[in-house]
N, C-alpha and C positions, 0 to 999 in steps of 0.2 A: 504494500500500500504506500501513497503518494500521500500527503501535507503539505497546503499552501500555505504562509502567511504572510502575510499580505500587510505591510505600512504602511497608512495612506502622508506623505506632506510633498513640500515642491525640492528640487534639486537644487542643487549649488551652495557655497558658502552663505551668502546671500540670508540664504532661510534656515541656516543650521538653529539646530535649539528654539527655534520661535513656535508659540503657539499649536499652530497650525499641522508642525511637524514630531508630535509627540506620538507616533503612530511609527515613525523613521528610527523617534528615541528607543523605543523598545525593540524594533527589529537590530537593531544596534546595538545593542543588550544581548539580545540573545546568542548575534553574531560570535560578540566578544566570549561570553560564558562555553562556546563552542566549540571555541580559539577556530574560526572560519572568517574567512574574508570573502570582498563581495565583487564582484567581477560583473562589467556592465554589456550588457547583450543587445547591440543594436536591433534585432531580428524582434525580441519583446517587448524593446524599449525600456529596460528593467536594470536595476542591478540585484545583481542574484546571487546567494551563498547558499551552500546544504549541506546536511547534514545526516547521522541513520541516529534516530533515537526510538528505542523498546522494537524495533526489527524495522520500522518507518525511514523512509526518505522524505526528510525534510527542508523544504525549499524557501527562504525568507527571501522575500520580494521587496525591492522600493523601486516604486515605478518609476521612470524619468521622464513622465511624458507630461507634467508639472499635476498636480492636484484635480481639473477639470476635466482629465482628458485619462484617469486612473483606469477605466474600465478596458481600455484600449489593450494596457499589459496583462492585466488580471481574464480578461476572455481568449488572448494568444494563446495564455500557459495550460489557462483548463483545458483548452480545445488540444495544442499540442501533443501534452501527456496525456488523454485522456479521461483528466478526473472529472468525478463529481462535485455536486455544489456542495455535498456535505463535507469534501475535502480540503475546503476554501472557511479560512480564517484569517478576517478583518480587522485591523486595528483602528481605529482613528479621533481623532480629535472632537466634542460636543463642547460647544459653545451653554449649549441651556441646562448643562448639570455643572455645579459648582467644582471649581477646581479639586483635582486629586482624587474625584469621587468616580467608582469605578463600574459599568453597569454592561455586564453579560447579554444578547439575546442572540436568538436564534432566527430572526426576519425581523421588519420592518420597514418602516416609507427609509427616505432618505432624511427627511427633519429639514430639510435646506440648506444641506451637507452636499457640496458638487461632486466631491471625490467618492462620494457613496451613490450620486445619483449617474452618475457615468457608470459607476460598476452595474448598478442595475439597470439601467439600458444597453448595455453590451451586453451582461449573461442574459438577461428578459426575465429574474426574479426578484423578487425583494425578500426571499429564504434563501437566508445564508447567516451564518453564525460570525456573531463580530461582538469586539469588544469594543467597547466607547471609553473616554477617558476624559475626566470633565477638564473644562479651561477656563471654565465661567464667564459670565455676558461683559461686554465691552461697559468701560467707567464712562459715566454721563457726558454727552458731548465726544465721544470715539467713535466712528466709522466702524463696522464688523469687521472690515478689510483690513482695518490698522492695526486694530486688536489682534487676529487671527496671524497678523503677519508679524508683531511684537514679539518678542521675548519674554519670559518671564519675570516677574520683578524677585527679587530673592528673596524673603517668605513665599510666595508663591510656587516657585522654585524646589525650593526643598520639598515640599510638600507632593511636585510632579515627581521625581524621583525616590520621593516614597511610592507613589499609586504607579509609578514604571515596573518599580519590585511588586509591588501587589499584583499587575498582569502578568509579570515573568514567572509567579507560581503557580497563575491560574493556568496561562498557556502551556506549562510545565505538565502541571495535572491532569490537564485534557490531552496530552499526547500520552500520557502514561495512563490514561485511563479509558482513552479512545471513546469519550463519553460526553458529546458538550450538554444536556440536559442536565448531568449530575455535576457538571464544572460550573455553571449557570447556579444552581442551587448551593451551591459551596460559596463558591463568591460574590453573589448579588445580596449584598445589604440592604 
């Protein structure tokens, strides 16, 4: 069996550590925990690392085809190797859950999320198992865009790299337990 996961934020320096790419930060994480590096494939538009955990091959994605245009890498790879939808695990950024707060599902719309709503116009479901990771609403008077595209302020900060580790056990646990309904009830607070 095949594992996608899947980062959603934009490429380049530019957008390292902002907001938007806290979906990057964990595939990033996991990379590192793997000791795997990531290697960029024009063919999917992606950059890609993998790995075998509990007899799986698993593949950590960041797409490069910047945030709007997500679904583009993520329908390549499923169609290429074969997999299913249930194979595909999303990470990404939610603006309307408070920072560092961490929320498991198994479908849903897109929320007004671009990088979720390209994925689901390329595969044509909105079932697919993703984790969210809050970043909280823009301070009064900030544009969405400015916000999404900021950086952390450092209490804010610390707080994402706690809920980075909090995904990196969930994600952990779901591959060791080939189970995301009981990883969903483990870690949705």
């Amino acid at each position: 069996m095949t594992k996608l996961l899947v980062g959603l934020g934009n490429p380049g320096d530019k957008y390292f550590e902002t907001k938007h790419n806290v979906g990057f930060m964990l595939i990033d994480q996991l990379a590192k925990k793997q000791n795997v590096t990531f290697t960029h494939d024009k063919i999917f538009q992606a950059d890609l690392a993998s790995f075998f955990f509990n007899g799986e091959k698993i593949y950590l994605v960041k797409p490069t085809t910047f945030m709007n245009e997500s679904g583009k890498a993520v329908h390549a790879l499923l169609t290429y190797y074969g997999l299913d939808i249930e194979d595909l695990l999303v990470i990404y950024d939610d603006l309307d859950m408070e920072v560092g707060k961490i929320r498991l599902r198994a479908k849903g719309s897109a929320g007004g999320h671009n990088g979720i709503k390209s994925i689901i116009q390329h595969i044509g479901t909105q079932v697919f198992n993703r984790v969210k990771i809050g970043i909280g609403r823009p301070k009064k008077g900030m544009s969405v865009v400015h916000h999404v595209l900021s950086k952390f302020d450092q209490d804010d900060y610390v707080g994402i790299l706690q809920s980075i580790d909090n995904v990196d056990d969930a994600v952990n646990y779901y591959l060791q337990e080939k189970n995301f309904e009981k990883t969903m009830q483990r870690y949705n607070g």
